[in-house]
Residue, then its C-alpha position, 0 to 999 in steps of 0.5 A: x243757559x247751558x252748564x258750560x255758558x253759566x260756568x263761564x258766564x260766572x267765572x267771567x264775573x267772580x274770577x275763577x272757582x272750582x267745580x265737582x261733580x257728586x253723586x251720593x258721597x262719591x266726588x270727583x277731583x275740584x277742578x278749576x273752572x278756567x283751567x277744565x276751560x283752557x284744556x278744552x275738557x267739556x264734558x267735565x264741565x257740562x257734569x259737575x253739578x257742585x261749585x265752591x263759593x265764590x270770593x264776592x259771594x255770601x251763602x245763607x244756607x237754611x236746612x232746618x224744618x221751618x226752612x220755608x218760613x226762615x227764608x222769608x223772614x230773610x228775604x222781606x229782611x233783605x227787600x226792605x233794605x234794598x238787598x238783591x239776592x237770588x234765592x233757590x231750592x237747594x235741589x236738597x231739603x234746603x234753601x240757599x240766599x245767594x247775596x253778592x258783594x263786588x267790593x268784597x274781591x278788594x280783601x283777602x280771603x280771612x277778612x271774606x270768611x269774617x264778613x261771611x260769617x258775622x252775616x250767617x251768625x245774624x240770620x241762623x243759617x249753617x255756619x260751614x258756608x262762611x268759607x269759600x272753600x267748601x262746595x255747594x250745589x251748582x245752580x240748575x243742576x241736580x243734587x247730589x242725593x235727591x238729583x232735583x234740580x237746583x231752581x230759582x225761587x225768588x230774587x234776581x239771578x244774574x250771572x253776566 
């Protein structure tokens, strides 16, 4: 799936979000997903290599030395109780667990931001992602420091 169909593909599912393209600590303007759509700018689109969080989504963002190790904790934690996930190499030196929750788009965006971080506080991953605000790498996309690419490792990916 290219940039543009995966951008589109999960504004389709979770409703609009705002993009950013980043390299080092330069970043350009965040853009609606839908509105760079309606004005017909692609190639902005086809660049951005960030994303915020979406509103049904919970990010497990794990950056420490033992990242490896933390993440299958996590992961056999999520398996044993029927969780999915999708699990990625952050493209950086992390590993983020992408957890979506339909029923969360049904609350307002304070009561998101407490579910979120109740889930961050249990499992010890960075706290900064409980707010749907801040931006996160785009999925196969590169990072904006090491420009690795940001992979699947584990889990399903499934943004249609």
């Amino acid at each position: 799936m290219n940039r543009i169909a995966l951008l589109q593909a999960m504004a389709n599912r979770f409703g609009d979000f705002k993009i950013a393209f980043a390299e080092g600590d330069r970043w350009s303007k965040h853009e609606s997903v839908l509105g760079l759509c309606e004005k017909g700018e692609w190639y902005k689109l086809s660049r951005a290599n960030n994303r915020q969080i979406h509103a049904a989504e919970v990010v497990l963002d794990i950056d420490d030395a033992n990242a490896e190790q933390k993440a299958k904790v996590i992961m056999d934690w999520l398996d044993a109780r029927g969780f999915e996930y999708s699990a990625w190499r952050s493209g950086g030196k992390g590993i983020h667990i992408h957890l979506i929750f339909p029923q969360m788009l049904l609350y307002g965006e304070a009561y998101r931001k407490k579910v979120r971080a109740f889930l961050i506080e249990q499992f010890g991953t960075d706290a900064i992602k409980s707010s749907e605000k801040v931006m996160i790498a785009l999925e196969y996309s590169p990072h904006r420091h090491s420009g690795r690419l940001k992979l699947p490792i584990a889990g399903k990916v499934d943004y249609e």
